[in-house]
C-alpha positions in Angstrom: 0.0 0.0 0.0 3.0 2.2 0.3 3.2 2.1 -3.3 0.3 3.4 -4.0 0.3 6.6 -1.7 3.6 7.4 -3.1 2.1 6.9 -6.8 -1.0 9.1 -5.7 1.5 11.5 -4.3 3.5 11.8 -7.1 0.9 12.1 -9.2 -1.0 14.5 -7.3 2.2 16.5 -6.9 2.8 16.0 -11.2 -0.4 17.6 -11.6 -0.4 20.8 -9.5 3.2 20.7 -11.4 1.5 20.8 -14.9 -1.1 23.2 -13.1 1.8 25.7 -12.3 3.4 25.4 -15.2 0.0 26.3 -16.9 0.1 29.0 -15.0 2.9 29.9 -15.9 2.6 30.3 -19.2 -0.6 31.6 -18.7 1.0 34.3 -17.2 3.7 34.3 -19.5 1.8 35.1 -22.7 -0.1 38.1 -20.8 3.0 39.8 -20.1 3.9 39.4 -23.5 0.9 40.8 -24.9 1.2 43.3 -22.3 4.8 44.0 -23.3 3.8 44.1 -27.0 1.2 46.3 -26.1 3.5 48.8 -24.2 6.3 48.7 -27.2 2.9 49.8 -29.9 2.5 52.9 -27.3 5.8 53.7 -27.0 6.1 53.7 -30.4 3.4 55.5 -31.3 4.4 58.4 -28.7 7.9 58.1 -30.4 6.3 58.8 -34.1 4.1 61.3 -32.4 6.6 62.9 -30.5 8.9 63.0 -34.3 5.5 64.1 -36.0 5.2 67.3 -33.6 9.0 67.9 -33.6 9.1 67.9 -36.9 6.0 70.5 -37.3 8.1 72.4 -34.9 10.7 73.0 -36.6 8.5 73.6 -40.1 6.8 76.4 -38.1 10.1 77.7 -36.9 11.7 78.1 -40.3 8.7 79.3 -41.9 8.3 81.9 -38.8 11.7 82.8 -38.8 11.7 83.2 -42.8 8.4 85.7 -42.8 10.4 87.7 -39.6 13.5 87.9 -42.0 11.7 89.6 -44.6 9.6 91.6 -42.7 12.5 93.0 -41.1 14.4 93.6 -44.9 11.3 95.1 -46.2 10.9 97.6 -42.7 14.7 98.5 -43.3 14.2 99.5 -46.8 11.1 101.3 -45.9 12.8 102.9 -42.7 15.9 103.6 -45.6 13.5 105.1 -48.1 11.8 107.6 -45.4 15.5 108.6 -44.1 16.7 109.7 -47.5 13.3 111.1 -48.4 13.9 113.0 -45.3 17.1 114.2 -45.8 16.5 115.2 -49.2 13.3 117.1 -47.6 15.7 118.8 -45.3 17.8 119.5 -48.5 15.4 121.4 -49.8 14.3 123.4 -46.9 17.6 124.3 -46.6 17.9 125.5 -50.3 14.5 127.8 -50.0 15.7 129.3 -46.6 19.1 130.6 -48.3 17.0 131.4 -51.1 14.6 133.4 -49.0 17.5 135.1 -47.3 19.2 136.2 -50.3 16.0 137.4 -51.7 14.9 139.6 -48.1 18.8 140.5 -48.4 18.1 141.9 -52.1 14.6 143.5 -50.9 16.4 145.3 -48.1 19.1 146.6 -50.7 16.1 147.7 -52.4 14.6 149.9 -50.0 17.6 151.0 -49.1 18.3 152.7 -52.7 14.2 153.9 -53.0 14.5 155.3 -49.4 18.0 156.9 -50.6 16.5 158.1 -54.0 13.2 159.1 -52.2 15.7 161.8 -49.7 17.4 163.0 -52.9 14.4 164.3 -55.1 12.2 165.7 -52.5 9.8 162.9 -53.2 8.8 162.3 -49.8 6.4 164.9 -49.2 4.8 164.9 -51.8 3.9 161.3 -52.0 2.8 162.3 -48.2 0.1 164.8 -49.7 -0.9 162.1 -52.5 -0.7 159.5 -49.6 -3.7 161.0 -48.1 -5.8 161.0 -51.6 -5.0 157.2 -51.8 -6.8 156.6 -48.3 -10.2 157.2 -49.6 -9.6 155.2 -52.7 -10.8 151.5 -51.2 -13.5 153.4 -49.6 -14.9 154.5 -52.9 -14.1 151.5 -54.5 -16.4 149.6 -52.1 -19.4 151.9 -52.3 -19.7 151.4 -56.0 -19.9 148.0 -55.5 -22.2 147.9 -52.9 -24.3 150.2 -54.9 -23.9 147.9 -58.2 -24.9 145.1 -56.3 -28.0 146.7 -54.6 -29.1 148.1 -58.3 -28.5 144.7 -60.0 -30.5 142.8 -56.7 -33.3 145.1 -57.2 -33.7 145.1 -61.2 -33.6 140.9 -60.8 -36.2 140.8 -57.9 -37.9 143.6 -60.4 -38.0 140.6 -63.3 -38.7 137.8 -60.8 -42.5 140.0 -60.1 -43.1 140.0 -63.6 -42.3 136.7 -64.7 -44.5 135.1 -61.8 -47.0 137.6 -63.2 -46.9 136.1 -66.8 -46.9 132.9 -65.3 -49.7 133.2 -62.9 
């Protein structure tokens, strides 16, 4: 009888063997699909993470391009506004020596008339005639104002008779 327990035994013992080898690779294959499973992720993050690197640095050059010539067309504008200016300046400087020359030249001028004006004697009597000239303007303005009143009166005259003929 002996024999038989020890059979039993070993048999009982070669089974929960098989059963824990079973196990085994039961457990086995799920870390290996959980390993394969991990390695897909990672690999997908990896193409992902290349994917958005690479879009990175596509945005950067294109960004950095566009700021380049930005910047070359704002110098040339900023270049084009300095010499306009300068030449601007140029100019005013031109008419302002101009202009001084030309007062220069008017002062001469007066200076011979008033000079010329001392020596004939021409002074007072352009003082007498100076006083004539006053009431010039004066005159001038009344015969408008009395043209205009004549001429507003003879068309409002013409207006009556035209509604008349009308009417």
């Amino acid at each position: 009888m002996g024999k038989k327990k020890k059979a039993s035994a070993a048999a009982a013992t070669g089974t929960s063997l098989s059963k824990e080898i079973h196990d085994l690779k039961t457990l086995n294959s799920k870390l290996v699909k959980e390993v394969t499973e991990l390695r897909k992720q990672i690999e997908h993050l990896a193409d992902r993470d290349i994917t958005d690197s690479i879009e990175r640095d596509v945005f950067s050059l294109s960004l950095s391009s566009t700021l380049r010539e930005a910047e070359a067309r704002s110098k040339a504008q900023i270049a084009e506004a300095a010499y306009k200016a300068e030449s601007a300046t140029a100019e005013l400087n031109a008419m302002e020596m101009r202009l001084l020359s030309l007062l220069r030249e008017h002062d001469e001028l007066e200076r011979e008339l008033e000079l010329i004006i001392e020596g004939s004697g021409y002074s007072e009597k352009a003082e007498s005639e100076k006083t004539n000239w006053i009431f010039y303007p004066i005159a001038v303005t009344a015969i408008f104002f009395l043209s205009t009143a004549v001429l507003r009166f003879y068309q409002s005259s013409k207006l009556k008779k035209l509604k008349k003929l009308k009417k």
